[in-house]
C-alpha positions as CSV (number, residue, x, y, z in Angstrom):
1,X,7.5,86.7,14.0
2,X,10.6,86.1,12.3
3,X,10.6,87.4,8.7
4,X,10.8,84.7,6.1
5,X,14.0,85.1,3.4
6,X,13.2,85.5,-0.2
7,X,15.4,82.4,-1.6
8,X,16.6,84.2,-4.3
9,X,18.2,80.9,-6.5
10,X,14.9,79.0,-6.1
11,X,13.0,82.5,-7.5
12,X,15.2,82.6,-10.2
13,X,14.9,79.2,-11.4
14,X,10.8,79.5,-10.5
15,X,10.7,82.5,-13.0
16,X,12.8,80.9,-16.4
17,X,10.2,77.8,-15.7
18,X,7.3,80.4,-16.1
19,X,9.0,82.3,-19.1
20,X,9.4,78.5,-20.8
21,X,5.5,78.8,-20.8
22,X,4.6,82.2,-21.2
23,X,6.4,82.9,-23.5
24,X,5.2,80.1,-26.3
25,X,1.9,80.9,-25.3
26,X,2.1,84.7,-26.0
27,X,3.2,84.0,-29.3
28,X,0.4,81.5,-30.2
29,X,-1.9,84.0,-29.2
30,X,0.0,86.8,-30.8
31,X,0.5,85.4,-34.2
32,X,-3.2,84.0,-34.0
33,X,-4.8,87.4,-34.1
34,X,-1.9,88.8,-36.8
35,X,-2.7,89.2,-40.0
36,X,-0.6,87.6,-42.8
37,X,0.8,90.7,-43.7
38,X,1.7,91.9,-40.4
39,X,4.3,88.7,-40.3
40,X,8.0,89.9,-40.7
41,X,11.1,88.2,-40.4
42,X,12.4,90.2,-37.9
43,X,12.0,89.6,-34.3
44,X,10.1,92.7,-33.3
45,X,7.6,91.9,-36.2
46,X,7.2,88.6,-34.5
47,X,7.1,89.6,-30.8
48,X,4.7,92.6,-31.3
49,X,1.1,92.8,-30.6
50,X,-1.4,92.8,-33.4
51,X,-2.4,96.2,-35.3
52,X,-6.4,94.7,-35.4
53,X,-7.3,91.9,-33.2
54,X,-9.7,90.0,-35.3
55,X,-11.1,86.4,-35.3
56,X,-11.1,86.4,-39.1
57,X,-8.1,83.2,-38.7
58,X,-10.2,81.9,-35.9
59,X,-13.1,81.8,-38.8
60,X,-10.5,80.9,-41.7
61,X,-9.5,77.7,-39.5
62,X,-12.6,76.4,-38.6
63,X,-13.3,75.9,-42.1
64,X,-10.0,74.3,-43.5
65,X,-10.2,72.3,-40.8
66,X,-14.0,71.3,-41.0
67,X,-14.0,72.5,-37.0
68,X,-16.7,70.8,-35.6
69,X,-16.9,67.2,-37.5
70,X,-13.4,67.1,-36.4
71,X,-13.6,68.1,-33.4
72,X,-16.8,65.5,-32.7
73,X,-14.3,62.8,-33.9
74,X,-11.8,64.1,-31.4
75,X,-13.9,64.1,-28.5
76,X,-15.6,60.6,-29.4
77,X,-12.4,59.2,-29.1
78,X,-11.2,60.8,-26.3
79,X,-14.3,60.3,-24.4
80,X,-14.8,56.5,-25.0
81,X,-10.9,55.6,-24.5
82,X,-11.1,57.3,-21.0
83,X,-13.8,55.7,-19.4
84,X,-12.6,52.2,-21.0
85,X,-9.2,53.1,-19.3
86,X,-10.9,54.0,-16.3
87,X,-13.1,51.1,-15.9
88,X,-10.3,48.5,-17.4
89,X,-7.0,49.7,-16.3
90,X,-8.1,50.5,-12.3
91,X,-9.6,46.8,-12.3
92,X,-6.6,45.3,-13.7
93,X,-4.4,47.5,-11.1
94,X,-6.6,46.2,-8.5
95,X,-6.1,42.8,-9.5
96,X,-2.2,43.0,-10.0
97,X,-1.7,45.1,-7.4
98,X,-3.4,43.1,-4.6
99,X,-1.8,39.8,-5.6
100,X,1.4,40.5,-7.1
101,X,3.4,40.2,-4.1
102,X,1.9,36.7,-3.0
103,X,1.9,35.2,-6.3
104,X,4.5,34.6,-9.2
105,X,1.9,34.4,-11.9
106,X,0.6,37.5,-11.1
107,X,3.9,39.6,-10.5
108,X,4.9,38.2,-13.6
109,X,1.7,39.3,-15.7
110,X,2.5,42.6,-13.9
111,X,6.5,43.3,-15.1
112,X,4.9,42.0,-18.3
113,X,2.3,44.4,-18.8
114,X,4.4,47.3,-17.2
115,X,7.4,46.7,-19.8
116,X,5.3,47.9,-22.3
117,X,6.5,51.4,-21.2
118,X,9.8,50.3,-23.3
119,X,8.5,49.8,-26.3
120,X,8.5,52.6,-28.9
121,X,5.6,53.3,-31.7
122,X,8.0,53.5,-34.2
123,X,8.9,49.8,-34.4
124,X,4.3,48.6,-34.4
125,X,3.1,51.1,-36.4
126,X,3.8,49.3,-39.7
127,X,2.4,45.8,-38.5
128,X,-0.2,47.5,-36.2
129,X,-1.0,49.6,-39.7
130,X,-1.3,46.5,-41.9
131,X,-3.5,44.4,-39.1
132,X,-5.5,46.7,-38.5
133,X,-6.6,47.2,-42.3
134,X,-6.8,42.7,-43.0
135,X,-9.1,43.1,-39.8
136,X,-11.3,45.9,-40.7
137,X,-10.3,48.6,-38.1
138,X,-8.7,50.9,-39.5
139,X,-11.3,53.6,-38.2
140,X,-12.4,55.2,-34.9
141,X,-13.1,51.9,-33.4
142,X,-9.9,50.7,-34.0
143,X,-8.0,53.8,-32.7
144,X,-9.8,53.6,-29.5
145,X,-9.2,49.8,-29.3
146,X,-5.1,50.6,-29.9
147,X,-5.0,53.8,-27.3
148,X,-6.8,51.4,-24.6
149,X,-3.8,49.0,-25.1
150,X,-1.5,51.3,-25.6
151,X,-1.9,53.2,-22.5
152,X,-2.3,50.1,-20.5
153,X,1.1,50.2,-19.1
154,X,1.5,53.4,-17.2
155,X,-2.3,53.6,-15.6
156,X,-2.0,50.1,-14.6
157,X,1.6,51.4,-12.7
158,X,-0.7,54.4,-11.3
159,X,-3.6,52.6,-10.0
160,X,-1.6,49.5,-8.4
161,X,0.7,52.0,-6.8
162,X,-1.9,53.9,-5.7
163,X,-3.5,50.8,-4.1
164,X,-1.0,50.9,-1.3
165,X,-2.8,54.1,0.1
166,X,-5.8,51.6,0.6
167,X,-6.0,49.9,4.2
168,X,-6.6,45.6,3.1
169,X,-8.2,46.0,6.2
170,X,-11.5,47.5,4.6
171,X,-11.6,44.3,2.1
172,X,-11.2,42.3,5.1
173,X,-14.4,44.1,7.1
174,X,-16.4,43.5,3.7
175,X,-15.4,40.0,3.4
176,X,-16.8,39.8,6.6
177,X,-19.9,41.3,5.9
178,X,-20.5,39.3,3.1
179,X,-19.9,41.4,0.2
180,X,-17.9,39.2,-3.1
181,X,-14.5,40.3,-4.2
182,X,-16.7,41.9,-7.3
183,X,-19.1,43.8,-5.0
184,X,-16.5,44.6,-2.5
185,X,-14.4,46.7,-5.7
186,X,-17.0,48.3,-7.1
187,X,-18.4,49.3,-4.0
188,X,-15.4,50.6,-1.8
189,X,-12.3,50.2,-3.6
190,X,-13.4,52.0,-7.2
191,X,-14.8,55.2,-4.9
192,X,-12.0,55.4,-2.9
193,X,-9.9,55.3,-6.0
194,X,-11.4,58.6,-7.5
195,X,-8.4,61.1,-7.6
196,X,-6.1,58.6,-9.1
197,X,-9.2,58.2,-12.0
198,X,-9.0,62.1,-12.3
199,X,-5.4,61.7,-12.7
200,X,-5.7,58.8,-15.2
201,X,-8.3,60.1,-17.2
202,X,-6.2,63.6,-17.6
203,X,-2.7,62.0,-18.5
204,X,-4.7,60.0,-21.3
205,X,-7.0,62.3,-22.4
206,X,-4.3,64.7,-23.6
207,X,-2.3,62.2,-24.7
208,X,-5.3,60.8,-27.0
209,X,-6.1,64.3,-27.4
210,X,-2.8,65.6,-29.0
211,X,-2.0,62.7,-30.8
212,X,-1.4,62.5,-34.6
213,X,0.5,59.7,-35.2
214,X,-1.6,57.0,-34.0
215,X,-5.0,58.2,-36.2
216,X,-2.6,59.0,-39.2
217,X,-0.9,55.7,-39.4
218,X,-4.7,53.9,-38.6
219,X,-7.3,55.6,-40.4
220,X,-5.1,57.2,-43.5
221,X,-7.0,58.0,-46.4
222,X,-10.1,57.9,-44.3
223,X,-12.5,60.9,-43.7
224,X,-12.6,60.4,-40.2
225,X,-10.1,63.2,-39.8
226,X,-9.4,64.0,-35.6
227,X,-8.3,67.7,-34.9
228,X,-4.7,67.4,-34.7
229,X,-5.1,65.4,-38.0
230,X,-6.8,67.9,-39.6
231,X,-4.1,70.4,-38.6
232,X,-1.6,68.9,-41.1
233,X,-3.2,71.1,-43.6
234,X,-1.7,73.9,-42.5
235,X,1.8,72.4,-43.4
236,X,2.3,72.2,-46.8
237,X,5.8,71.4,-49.3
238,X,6.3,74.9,-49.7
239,X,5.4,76.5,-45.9
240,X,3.3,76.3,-42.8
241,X,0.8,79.2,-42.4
242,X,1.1,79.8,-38.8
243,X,-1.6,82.6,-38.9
244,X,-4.0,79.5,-38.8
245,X,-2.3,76.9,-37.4
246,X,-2.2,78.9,-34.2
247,X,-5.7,79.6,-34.4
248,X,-6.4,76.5,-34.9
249,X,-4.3,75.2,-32.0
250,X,-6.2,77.7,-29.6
251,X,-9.3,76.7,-30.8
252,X,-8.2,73.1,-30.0
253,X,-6.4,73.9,-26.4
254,X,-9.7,74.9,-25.4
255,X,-11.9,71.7,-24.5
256,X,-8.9,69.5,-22.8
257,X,-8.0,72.6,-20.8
258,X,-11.5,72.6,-19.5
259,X,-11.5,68.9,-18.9
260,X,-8.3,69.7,-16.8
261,X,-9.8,72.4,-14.8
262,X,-12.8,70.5,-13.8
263,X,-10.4,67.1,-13.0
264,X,-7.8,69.3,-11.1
265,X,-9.0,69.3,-7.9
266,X,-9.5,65.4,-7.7
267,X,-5.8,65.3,-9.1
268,X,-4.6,67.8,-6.1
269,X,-6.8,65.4,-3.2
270,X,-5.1,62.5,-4.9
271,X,-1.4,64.0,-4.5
272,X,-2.3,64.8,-0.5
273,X,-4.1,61.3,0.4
274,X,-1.0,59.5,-0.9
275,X,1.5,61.9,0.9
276,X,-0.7,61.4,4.4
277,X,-1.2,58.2,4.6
């Protein structure tokens, strides 16, 4: 067998991606475990490895941050806006997707509902912030209810792309059978669908999960404080103390990164079914 070159430009460019990730995640983990006093301005100070590795800022963090009632707001929110996006988005993708190209309305509805990719947070969140306080949701609920919209575009893109992957010919041999467009969905097209769900339920998940903007603007001045909300106490006018923010941040890296290894291989199938067929 011929012996397979080493492409030494593609190595190259393979090894700065990994240091772009490494790197930032040595440090997190490095100035985590550091002690306040151990923090210099100098680089070595920075860059070298804790004298005592201790969990006494894991500790310190959990309770400026009130850990776990924070981190059961986070995960109620999460949780609920995925499977609304899942059950929602993929039916609405389904319905666009199939009828788009036969029908004006529903193309329309479709460039309509994808062109809210364009539009930036910055220029709702003042209205959205006011509306949602003359309405009474300007809590959880609310949040959840503004993530589900907001994320609308982009998973109804995924799904109705994704449709194309699906032989019509299976509706067709339901139809046939019997089964109702309903039954016919829920039945064969939402199982077939499962890696794209994977993949929809990851991209919003951490995206819900990492937002702050969104719960600040909402549910200011509220106690219903999410993780990355609760994080802002770190910063304060006078300095950040990064000895527990990074703590805290590993602490909070911890249940999405699971999520994502338990979704992955569904996300992987999804990426090969679309490249076969």
């Amino acid at each position: 067998m011929r012996k397979r070159e080493t492409n030494w430009p593609v190595m190259v460019f393979l090894i700065l991606g990994l240091s772009t990730i490494v790197f930032p995640l040595y440090m997190t983990i490095v100035i985590a475990f550091k002690q306040p006093s151990e923090m210099s301005n100098t680089i070595s100070g920075i860059l070298s490895l804790p004298k005592t590795w201790s969990f006494d800022n894991f500790r310190e963090a959990m309770k400026v941050t009130d850990f776990w009632r924070s981190l059961g707001n986070s995960l109620l929110i999460t949780i609920v806006t995925v499977v609304l996006s899942v059950l929602i988005h993929s039916l609405m993708g389904y319905a666009l997707g199939r009828n788009k190209k036969h029908s004006k309305f529903y193309n329309f509805v479709y460039l309509f509902i994808v062109s809210g990719m364009f539009v930036p947070f910055a220029i709702l969140m003042m209205p959205l912030a006011k509306q949602t306080a003359e309405m009474g949701l300007a809590n959880w609920f609310g949040v959840i209810l503004l993530y589900v919209v907001f994320y609308m575009p982009m998973n109804v893109l995924l799904y109705s792309g994704y449709l194309v992957n699906i032989p019509f010919a299976l509706e067709e041999a339901a139809k046939v059978d019997g089964a109702s467009t309903w039954r016919t969905y829920w039945k064969i097209i939402f199982p077939i669908m499962k890696p794209m769900h994977a993949t929809v339920a990851v991209l919003t998940a951490l995206a819900v999960w990492n937002d702050v903007m969104t719960p600040l603007v909402i549910m200011a001045g509220s106690s219903q404080n999410t993780l990355p909300l609760a994080q802002l106490n770190f910063q304060s006018q006078f300095g950040t103390n990064y000895n527990l923010a990074f703590a805290s941040y590993l602490l909070s890296l911890i249940p999405i990164l699971i999520f994502y290894l338990v979704c992955q291989r569904q996300i992987l199938n999804g990426v090969v079914n679309g490249a076969v067929k």
